[in-house]
N, C-alpha and C positions, 0 to 999 in steps of 0.2 A: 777245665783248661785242656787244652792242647799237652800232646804229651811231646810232639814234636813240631816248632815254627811252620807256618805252612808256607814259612818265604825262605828262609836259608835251611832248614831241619836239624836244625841245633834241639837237641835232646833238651828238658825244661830240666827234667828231675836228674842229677846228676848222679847222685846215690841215696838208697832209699831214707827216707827220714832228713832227705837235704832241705827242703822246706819250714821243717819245725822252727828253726833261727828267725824264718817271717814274721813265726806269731809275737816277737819284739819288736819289728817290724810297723806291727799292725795296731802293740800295743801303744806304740808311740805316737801313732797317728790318732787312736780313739783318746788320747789325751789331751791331743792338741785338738780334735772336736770339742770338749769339756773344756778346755779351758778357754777356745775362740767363744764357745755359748755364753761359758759364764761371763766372760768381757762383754759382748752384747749385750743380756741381758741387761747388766750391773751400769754400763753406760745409758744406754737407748731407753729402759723399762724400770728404771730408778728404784734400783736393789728388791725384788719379787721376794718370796718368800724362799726356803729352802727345798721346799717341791718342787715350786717350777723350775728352779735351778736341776734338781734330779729329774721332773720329767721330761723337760726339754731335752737334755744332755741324752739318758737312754731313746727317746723319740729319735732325736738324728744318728746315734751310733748304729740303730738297729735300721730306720732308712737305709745309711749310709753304708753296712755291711759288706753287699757283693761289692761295691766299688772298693770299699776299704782291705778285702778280700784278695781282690784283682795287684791295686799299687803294692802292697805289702809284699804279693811275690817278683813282684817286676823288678822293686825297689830291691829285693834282697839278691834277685838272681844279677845284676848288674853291680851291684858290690863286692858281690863276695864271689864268682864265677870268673873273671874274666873276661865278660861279654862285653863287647864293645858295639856302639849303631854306627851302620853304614849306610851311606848314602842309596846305593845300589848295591846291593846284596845280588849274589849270584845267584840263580833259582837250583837248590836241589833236589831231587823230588822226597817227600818228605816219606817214610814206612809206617804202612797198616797199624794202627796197635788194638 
């Protein structure tokens, strides 16, 4: 990731270790993968075995990772930061890192 927006240069990491709160974040999301698979499966594929339940479930969380990676700190830095989205954001030029 970006250490500073390349549209407004809002700083990402606010202080070191501000990030770690995502990995709940991130946890809550690979749950919510396990538990939309297992509803699919259990509907659509008329209750599989308990394997395919675990290896489907691991199959898309490890897929699904960089994405799950990505929302996880978006979701956390817009909760818990202050950050709000604007329409047009003013351009400032973003610093080296």
């Amino acid at each position: 990731m970006y250490t500073f927006c390349p549209h407004c240069g809002q700083r990402y990491e606010n202080e070191p270790g501000f990030f770690m709160g995502a990995a709940y974040v991130s946890y809550a999301l690979s749950t919510g993968i396990v538990l939309v698979t297992a509803i699919v499966l259990f509907q659509f594929f008329g209750d599989p075995s308990p394997f395919v339940y675990i290896g489907m479930s691991v199959g898309l969380i490890l897929l699904l990772a960089p994405f799950n990676f990505r929302i996880a700190r978006v979701l956390y830095i817009y909760l818990f930061s202050g950050i709000r989205y604007e329409e047009n954001p003013r351009i400032i030029p973003r610093e080296k890192s």
